[in-house]
C-alpha positions, -999 to 999 in steps of 0.1 A, spaced: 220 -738 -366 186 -751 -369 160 -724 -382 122 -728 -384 112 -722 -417 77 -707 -410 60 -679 -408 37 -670 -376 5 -663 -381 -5 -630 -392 30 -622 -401 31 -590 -425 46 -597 -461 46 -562 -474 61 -541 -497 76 -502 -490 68 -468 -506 77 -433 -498 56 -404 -513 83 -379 -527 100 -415 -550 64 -426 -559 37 -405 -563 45 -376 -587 27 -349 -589 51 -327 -568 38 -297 -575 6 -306 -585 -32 -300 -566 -25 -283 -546 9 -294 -528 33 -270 -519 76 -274 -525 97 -292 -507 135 -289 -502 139 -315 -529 125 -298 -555 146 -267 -558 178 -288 -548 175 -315 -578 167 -291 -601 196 -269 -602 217 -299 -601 200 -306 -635 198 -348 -628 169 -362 -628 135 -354 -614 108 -364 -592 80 -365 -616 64 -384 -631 83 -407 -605 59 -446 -608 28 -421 -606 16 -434 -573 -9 -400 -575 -25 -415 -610 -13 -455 -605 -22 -461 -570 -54 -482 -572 -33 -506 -600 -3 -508 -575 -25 -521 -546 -45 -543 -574 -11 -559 -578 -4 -562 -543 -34 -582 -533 -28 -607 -567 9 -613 -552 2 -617 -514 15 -584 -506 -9 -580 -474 10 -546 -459 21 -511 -477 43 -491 -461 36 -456 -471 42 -419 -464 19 -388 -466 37 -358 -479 35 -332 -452 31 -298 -481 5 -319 -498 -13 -313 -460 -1 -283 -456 16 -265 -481 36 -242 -462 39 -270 -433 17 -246 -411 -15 -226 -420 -38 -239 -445 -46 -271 -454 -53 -280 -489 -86 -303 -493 -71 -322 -519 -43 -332 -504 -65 -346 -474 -89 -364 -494 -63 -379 -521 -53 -398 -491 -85 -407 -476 -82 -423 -511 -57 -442 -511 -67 -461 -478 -95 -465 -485 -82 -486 -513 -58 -505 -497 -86 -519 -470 -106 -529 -503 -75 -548 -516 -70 -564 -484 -33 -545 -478 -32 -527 -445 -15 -491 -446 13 -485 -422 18 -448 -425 48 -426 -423 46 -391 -414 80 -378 -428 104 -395 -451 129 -370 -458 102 -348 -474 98 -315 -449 82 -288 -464 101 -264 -483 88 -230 -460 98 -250 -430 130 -262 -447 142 -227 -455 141 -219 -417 165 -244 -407 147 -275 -406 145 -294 -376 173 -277 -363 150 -250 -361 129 -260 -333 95 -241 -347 97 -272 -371 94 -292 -342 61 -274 -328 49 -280 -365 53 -314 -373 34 -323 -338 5 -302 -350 2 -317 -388 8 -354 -368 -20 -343 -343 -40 -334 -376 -35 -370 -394 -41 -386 -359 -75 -372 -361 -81 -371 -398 -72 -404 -408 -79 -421 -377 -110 -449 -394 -86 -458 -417 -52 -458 -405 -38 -479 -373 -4 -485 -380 16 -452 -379 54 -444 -380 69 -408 -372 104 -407 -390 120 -432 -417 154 -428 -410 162 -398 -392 202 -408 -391 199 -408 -429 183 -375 -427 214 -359 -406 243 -379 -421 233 -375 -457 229 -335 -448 256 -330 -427 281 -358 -431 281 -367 -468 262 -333 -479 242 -353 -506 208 -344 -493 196 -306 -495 211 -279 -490 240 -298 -504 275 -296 -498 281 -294 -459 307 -322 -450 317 -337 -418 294 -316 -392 293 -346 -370 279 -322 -339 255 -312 -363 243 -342 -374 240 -356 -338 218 -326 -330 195 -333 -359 195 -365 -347 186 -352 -311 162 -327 -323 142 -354 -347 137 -376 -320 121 -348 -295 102 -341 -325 92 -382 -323 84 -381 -292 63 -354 -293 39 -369 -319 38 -401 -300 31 -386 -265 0 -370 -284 -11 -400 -302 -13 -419 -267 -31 -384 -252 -58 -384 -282 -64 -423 -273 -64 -430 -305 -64 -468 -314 -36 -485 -333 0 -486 -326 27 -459 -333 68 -459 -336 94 -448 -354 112 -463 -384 155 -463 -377 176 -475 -403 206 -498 -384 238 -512 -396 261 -536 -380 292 -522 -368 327 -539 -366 361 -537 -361 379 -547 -393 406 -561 -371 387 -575 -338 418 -573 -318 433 -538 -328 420 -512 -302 416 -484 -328 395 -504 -351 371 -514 -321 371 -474 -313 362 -467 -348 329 -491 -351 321 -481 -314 319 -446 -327 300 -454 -358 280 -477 -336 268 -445 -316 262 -422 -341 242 -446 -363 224 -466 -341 231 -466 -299 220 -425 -298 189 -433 -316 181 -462 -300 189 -448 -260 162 -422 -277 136 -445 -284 138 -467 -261 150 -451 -228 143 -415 -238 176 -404 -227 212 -413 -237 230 -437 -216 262 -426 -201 284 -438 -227 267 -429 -255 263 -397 -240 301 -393 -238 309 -409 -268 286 -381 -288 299 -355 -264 337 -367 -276 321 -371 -316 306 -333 -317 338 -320 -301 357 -326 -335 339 -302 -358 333 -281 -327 302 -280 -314 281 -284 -280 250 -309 -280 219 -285 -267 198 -316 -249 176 -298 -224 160 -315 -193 126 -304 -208 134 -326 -238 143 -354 -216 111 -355 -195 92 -356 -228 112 -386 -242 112 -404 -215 71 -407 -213 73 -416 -249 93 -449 -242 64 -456 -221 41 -454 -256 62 -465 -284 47 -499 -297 69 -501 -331 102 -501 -336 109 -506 -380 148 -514 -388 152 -506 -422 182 -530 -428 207 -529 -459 242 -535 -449 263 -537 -420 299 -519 -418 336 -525 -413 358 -502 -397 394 -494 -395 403 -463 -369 413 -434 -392 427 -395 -381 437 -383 -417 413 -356 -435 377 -365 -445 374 -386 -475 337 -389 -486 325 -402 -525 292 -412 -523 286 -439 -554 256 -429 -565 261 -443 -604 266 -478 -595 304 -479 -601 313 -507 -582 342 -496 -558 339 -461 -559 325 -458 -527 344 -436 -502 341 -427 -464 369 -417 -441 357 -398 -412 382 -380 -394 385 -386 -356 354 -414 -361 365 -442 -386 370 -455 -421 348 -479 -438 362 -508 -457 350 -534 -476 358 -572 -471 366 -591 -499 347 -626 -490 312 -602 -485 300 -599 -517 284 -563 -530 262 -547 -552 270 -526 -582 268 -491 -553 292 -512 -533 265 -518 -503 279 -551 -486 256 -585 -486 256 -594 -452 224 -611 -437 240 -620 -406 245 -584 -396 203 -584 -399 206 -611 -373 229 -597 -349 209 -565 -349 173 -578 -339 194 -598 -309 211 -567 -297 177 -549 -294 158 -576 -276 187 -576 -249 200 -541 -246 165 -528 -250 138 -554 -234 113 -533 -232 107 -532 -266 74 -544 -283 73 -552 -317 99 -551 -345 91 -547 -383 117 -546 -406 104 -520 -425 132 -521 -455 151 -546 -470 163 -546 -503 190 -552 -532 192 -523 -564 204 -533 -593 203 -528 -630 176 -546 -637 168 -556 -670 133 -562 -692 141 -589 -718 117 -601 -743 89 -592 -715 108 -607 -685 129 -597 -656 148 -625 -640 161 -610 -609 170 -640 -593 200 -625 -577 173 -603 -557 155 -638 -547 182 -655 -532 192 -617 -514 155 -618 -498 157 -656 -493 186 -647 -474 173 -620 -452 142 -639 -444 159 -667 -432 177 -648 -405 145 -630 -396 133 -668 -390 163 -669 -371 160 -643 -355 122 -651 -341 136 -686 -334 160 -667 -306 129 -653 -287 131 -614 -312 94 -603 -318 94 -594 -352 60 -598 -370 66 -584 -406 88 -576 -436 85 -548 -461 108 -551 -493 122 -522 -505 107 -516 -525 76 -526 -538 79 -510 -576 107 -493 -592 105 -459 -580 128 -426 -582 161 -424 -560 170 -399 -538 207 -395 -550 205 -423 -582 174 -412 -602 162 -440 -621 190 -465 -626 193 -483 -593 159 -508 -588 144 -524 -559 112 -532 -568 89 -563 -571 73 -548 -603 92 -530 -631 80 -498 -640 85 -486 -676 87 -451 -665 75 -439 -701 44 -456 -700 43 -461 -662 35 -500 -672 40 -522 -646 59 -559 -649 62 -589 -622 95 -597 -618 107 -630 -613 109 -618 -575 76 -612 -573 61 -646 -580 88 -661 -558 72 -638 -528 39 -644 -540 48 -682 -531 63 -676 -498 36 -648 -486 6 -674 -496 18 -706 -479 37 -691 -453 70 -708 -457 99 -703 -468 110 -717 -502 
């Protein structure tokens, strides 16, 4: 298959943050907790600070990014650095450290595209049941309406969510994200999922009502999903459920503002195993649906892509979160098994090397959902164990893994998909959410004693690309 091997004009080379893995300073000037906080530190791992020190590093990291062609950021405001107790009071600091930091990307040349939430909500909010509470809804439209305003000279490029299905899987599928501990609650996690997306739409309906200019969306992370054995019927079942709960649901959400048919009975069927009702009101409906109308981003963050085999036995779930390669474990009761495929190669946390399924997802979108505008995949990326050798990091194993991707963007664009930009995750070495500091990503090593920072051999190989606009 014939691929261009260029870039379009203006196309967005960027790299990807989050505030919670990057910027420290937790508890410091002025922020208030989030559910993270209390949650890793009675597990006794690891912890957030001083993370890369983002709060301290920031003007060095965007320094960086304008010496290696990195002309995009993707980064997220902590909502308790706002507002502490996610309502109430704002803290002045909080406001202005960001004024800040934008202010510094536009005099490195790297625009900001800014995430309201990534998986940070406020601990005083938390404690009330989270978005499943849906006060927390009324909340985060206020704080959005608040950075709408506030930030509005120096941001255009805004995203609501990163990754609400990781948000309600990892909570109440896996039960790796706070509280910790609550497995296989699929009707739970396909209300979070429900109640996030209202909680989207809301912000977006009042970005388009304060006429704001710039573009909004939301940032979905999508995987592939196939029948290990394309001609067994419980296999197909299996990826068609995974399929739904991962990306169709979301994506009816965004893009119709209500749930097609068969999604609709698909989750129905899905919440029905650990007993519960989806509560979807018309009132919720009306307010998605003008939102379609509005969004003008869609970011994929992109990974993997799954194979399933139809399973009915009791839940197995062992998240690898060491980098034990083959310890990974998921068999969902009544939804599916994953399993791996020997000729797919994997990384050390078992996540499956499979560009293609990048491919076949950007397709799918600009024919199930034509009435999209723009696509941005907003992550891509490989962790590994990344090791600084007399001075050097040669990650060329993360090269030919962007390489890859890149190419079946090209591809993709080549098929008619409008996808203007790329944001490797991520763009230094930054605390993990489940991993601490052992798992990688980044363009620039961070000694996280020293906070020094280190191009990889990645980074000059992206430098190349993002200056001459080709692929090498």
């Amino acid at each position: 298959m014939h691929c261009s091997l260029t870039f379009p004009k203006g196309f967005v080379f960027g790299g990807a943050t989050a505030a919670y893995q990057c910027e420290g300073e937790t508890r410091g000037h002025g922020k208030g907790a989030v559910s993270w906080d209390s949650f890793l530190a009675e597990r006794g791992r690891f912890s957030a600070d001083p993370a890369s020190d983002f709060y301290h590093q920031y003007n060095h990291d965007l320094e960086l990014c304008e010496r290696f062609g990195i002309n995009g950021i993707r980064i997220s405001i902590a909502w308790s650095r706002i507002f502490p107790q996610g309502v109430g009071d704002v803290n002045p600091e909080g406001v202005d450290f960001y004024h800040q930091v934008f202010r510094a990307c536009h005099a490195h040349g790297v625009i900001p595209y800014v995430t309201l939430h990534h998986f940070d909500t406020p601990q005083a909010l938390f404690a009330k049941g989270d978005f499943m509470n849906r006060a927390t809804i009324d909340a985060f439209e206020a704080y959005a309406r608040f950075c709408f305003e506030e930030y509005q000279d120096e941001v255009s490029d805004w995203f609501t969510f990163n990754e609400i299905w990781a948000v309600s899987s990892n909570t109440f599928i896996e039960g790796t994200f706070p509280p910790g501990g609550i497995v296989g609650d699929v009707g739970q996690a396909l209300q979070l999922n429900h109640n996030m997306m209202l909680a989207h739409a809301r912000a977006v309906v009042a970005f388009h009502e304060g006429g704001y200019s710039g573009k909004i969306g939301v940032v979905h992370t999508l995987e592939g999903k196939n029948p290990f054995d394309e001609l067994n019927p419980a296999d197909i079942e299996a990826a068609r459920n995974e399929d739904v709960l991962q990306n169709q649901f979301l994506l009816d959400a965004t893009f119709r503002g209500d749930y097609a048919p068969d999604t609709l009975e698909c989750a129905t069927r899905l919440a029905a195993i650990s007993g519960r009702e989806l509560d979807i009101r018309d009132e919720d409906l009306v307010c998605m649906r003008e939102a379609a109308l509005y969004n003008d981003y869609l970011g994929i963050n992109y990974y993997q892509s799954r194979f399933l085999r139809g399973y009915d036995g009791p839940n197995i779930l062992h998240h690898n979160a060491t980098g034990d390669k083959g310890t990974e474990r998921y068999a969902l009761s009544g939804v599916g098994e994953r399993v791996m495929r020997e000729d797919i190669p994997r990384t050390d946390w078992d996540w499956m090397i499979y560009p293609e399924g990048m491919y076949d997802l950007l397709v799918r979108i600009h024919l199930q959902y034509p009435n999209y505008r723009e696509i941005l995949i907003t992550e891509n990326g490989m962790g590994a164990k990344d090791e600084l050798v007399d001075g050097i990091v040669d990650d060329s194993y993360r090269i030919d893994y962007v390489r890859a991707h890149l190419e079946w963007l090209l591809r993709a664009r080549d098929a008619g998909v409008n996808v203007t930009g790329y944001f490797l995750w991520s763009l230094m070495d930054m605390f993990s959410w489940t991993n601490g500091y052992n798992k990688r990503y980044g363009f620039f090593y961070v000694d996280f004693e020293t906070q020094q920072r280190i191009p990889k051999a990645s980074a000059y190989w992206f430098a190349q690309v993002a200056r001459m606009g080709v692929l090498a």
